[in-house]
Structure formats: C-alpha cells, structure tokens
BAGUSE-262902 format. One record per atom (N, C-alpha, C): x, y negated, z negated; residue in one letter. Coordinates in steps of 0.2 Angstrom, whole numbers, plus 5000, padded with zeros to 4 digits. Atoms other than C-alpha are relative to their C-alpha. Layout:
BEGIN
XYZa/...
// end
This chain:
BEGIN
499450035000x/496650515105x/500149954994x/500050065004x/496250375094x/499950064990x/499849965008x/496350515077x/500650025000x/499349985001x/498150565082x/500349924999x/499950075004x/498550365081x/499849984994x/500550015007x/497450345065x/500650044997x/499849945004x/498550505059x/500949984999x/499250034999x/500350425065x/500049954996x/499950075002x/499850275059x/500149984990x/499749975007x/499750345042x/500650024997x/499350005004x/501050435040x/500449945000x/499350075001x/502250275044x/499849974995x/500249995004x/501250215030x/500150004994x/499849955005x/501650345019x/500650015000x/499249974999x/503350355025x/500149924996x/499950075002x/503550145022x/500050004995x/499949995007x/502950185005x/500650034997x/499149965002x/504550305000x/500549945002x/499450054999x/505550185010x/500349954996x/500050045003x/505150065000x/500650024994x/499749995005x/506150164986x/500750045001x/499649984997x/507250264996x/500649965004x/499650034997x/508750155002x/499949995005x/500049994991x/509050245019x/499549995005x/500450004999x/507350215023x/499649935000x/500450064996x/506550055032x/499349994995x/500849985003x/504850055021x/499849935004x/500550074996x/504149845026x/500150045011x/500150024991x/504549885046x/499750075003x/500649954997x/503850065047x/499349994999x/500750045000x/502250005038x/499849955005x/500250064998x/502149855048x/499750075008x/500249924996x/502250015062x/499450045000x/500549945001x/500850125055x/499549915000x/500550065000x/499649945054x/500149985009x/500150004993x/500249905073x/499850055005x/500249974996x/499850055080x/499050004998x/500649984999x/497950035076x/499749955005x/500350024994x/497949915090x/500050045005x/500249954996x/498150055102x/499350054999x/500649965001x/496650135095x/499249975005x/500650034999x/495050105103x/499549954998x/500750055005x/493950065088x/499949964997x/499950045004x/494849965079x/500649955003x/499550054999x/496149875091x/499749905001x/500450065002x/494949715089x/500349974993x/500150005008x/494849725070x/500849984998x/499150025002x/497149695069x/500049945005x/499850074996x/497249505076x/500650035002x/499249995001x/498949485084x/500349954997x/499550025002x/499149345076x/500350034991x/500049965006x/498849435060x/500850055000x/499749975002x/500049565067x/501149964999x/499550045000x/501449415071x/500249984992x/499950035008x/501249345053x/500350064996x/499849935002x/501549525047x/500650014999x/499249964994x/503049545059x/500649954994x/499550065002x/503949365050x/499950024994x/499849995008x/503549425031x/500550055001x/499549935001x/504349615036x/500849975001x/499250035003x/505849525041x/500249964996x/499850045006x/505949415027x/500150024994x/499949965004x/505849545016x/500450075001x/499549964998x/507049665024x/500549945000x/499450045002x/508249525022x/500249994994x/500150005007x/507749485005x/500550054998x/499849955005x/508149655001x/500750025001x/499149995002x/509949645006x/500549944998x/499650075003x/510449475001x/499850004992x/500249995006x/509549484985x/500350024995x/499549995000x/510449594976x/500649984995x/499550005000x/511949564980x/500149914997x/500150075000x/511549364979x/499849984990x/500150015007x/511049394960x/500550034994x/498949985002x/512749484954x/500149975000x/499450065000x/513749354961x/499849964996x/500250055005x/512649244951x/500250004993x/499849975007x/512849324936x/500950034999x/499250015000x/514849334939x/500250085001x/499649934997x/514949514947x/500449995006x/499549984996x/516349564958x/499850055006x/499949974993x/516349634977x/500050084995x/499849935003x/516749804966x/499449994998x/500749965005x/515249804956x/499250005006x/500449984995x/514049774972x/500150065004x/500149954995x/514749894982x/500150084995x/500149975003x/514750014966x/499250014997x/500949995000x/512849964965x/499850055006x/500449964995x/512750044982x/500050075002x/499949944999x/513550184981x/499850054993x/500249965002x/512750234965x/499249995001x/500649984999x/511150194973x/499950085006x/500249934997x/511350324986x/500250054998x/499949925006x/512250454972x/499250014997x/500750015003x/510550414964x/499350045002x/500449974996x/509550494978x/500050084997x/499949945001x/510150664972x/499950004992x/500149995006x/509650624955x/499249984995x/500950044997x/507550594959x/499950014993x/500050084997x/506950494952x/500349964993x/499950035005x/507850434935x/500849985006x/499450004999x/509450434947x/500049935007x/500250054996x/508550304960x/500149924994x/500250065003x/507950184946x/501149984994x/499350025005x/509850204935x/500650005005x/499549984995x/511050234950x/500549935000x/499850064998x/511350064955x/500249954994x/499750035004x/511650014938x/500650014996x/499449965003x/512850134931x/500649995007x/499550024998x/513650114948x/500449945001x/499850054999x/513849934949x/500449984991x/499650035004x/514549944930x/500850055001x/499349975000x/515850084935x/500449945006x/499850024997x/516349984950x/500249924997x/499650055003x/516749834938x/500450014997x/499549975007x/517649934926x/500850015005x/499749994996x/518549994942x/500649915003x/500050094999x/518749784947x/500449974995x/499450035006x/519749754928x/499649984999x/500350045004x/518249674922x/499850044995x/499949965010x/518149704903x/499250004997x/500549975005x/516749774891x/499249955002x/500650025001x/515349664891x/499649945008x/500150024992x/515349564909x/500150045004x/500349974995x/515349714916x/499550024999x/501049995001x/513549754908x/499849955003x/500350054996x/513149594913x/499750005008x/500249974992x/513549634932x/499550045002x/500549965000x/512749794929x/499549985000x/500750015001x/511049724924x/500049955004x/500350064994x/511049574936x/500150045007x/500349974994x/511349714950x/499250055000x/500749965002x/509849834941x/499549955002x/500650064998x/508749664941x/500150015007x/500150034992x/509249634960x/499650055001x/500449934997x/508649804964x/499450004999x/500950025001x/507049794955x/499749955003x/500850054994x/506349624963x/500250005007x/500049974993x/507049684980x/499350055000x/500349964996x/506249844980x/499250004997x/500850015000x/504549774971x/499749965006x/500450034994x/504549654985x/499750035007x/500149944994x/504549804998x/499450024998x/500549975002x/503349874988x/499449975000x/500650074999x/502049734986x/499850015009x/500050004993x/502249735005x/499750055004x/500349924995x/501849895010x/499350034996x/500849995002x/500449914998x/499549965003x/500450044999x/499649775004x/499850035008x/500149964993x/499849835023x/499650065000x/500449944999x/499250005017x/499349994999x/500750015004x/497749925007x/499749985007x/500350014994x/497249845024x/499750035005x/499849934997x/497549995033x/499250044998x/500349955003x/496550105024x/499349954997x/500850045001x/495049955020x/499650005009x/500549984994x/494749945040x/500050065003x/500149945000x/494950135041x/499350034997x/500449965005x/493850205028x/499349944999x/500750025001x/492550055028x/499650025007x/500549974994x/492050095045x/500050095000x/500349965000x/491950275040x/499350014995x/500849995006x/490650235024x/499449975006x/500750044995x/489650115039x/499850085004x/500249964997x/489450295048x/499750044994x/500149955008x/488950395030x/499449955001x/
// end
C-alpha cells in the first residue's frame, strides 16, 4: 500500500508542478497534497513533522493568494484598468492553446488589447501590458519556487532512504 501512496504522492507533485504554469490548475496546494500524503505511509509517516506539514499548509495559502492579488495588484500600480486585467486573464487562458509561447505572451497581449479596448492610448497600454506580464512572472515564479522545494523534500526523504537500502 505504502508504493501506491509514494506513487499518488508523486503524481500530485508532478501535477503541482504544471499547475504552477497552468492557470486552471491549483500547483502550491496539490503539492502540499502529494508531501501530505506521505504521512499516511508507513515508512515515512515519522520523517513529515505536522508541524512542518502546518507551516507548509500557511506558505500554500499565502501563495495561492499572492497569485491572485499579485498581478492584478501590480497593473493598478502601474496605472492599468479593470479592462487590461481582465484582458490579462483571458489572454492567459487563450494562451493555454498556444503551448507554451502562448502561456508565457498571453497575458501580455491580452492585458494590452483589453486596454486598447479600455481607450487607453499607445504607450500606457504597454505599460499596463508589461506590469501585468511582470505580475504573472513573480506570481507564477513564486508557485514555482514552492512546489520545487516541496518536490526537492519529497523526493530527498524518498530516494535517500532508497540509497540507505542499495
């Protein structure tokens, strides 16, 4: 039983990972998922503290928050319009369908048509545009930082108690 856990626990994981780049797609609180189920394991349910998994639990939320304030929080900073946010959004999920140059440029392109769309003129809506591209970028690096660290964890108390058996 404890290999089909080890194998769920992965994939969440491996799913968290995508997530992290995939919008629709939870990444920090699947990972936190694939790192809590190895307290269900036998071998290794000692080896995951809970307060370890508690402290986990408060960064995933803080960074699943981050990643929707964010953003939207650094647009407005930069003098973007409700139109150019919700034009980052929906060129980020047009973007899905244009892997992977269509992820990383979606929300840029959409967030400057939705200002064009807003009356905002030639060069503040590149502005917007690029202060929503930035939000997205230190959003989804923070997902990313997150879920790699959870996975490096993961796969350090996995795989060194297979080298202690070798």
């Amino acid at each position: 039983m404890d290999y089909v856990i080890l194998t769920a626990g992965l994939i969440c994981l491996i799913v968290g990972l995508i997530g992290c780049i995939i919008p629709a797609v939870p990444g920090p609180p699947i990972s936190w998922a694939g790192m809590f189920l190895l307290k269900f394991t036998s071998e290794y349910s000692d080896t995951i503290g809970t307060e370890w998994l508690v402290i986990w639990a408060v960064i995933v939320i803080a960074v699943t928050v981050a990643d929707f304030i964010l953003p939207a929080m650094i647009t407005k900073k930069m003098g973007g319009s409700k139109s150019g946010m919700w034009g980052a959004t929906i060129g980020t999920i047009v973007g899905l369908f244009c892997l992977p140059w269509g992820i990383l440029f979606g929300p840029f392109f959409g967030a400057f048509v939705g200002e064009k769309i807003h009356g905002t003129k030639g060069k503040q809506a590149w502005k917007s545009a690029l202060a929503s591209f930035l939000g997205f970028l230190l959003s989804t690096g923070l997902k990313l930082t997150t879920c790699l660290i959870m996975t490096f964890h993961y796969l350090k108390v996995v795989i060194s108690d297979v080298w202690a058996i070798m």
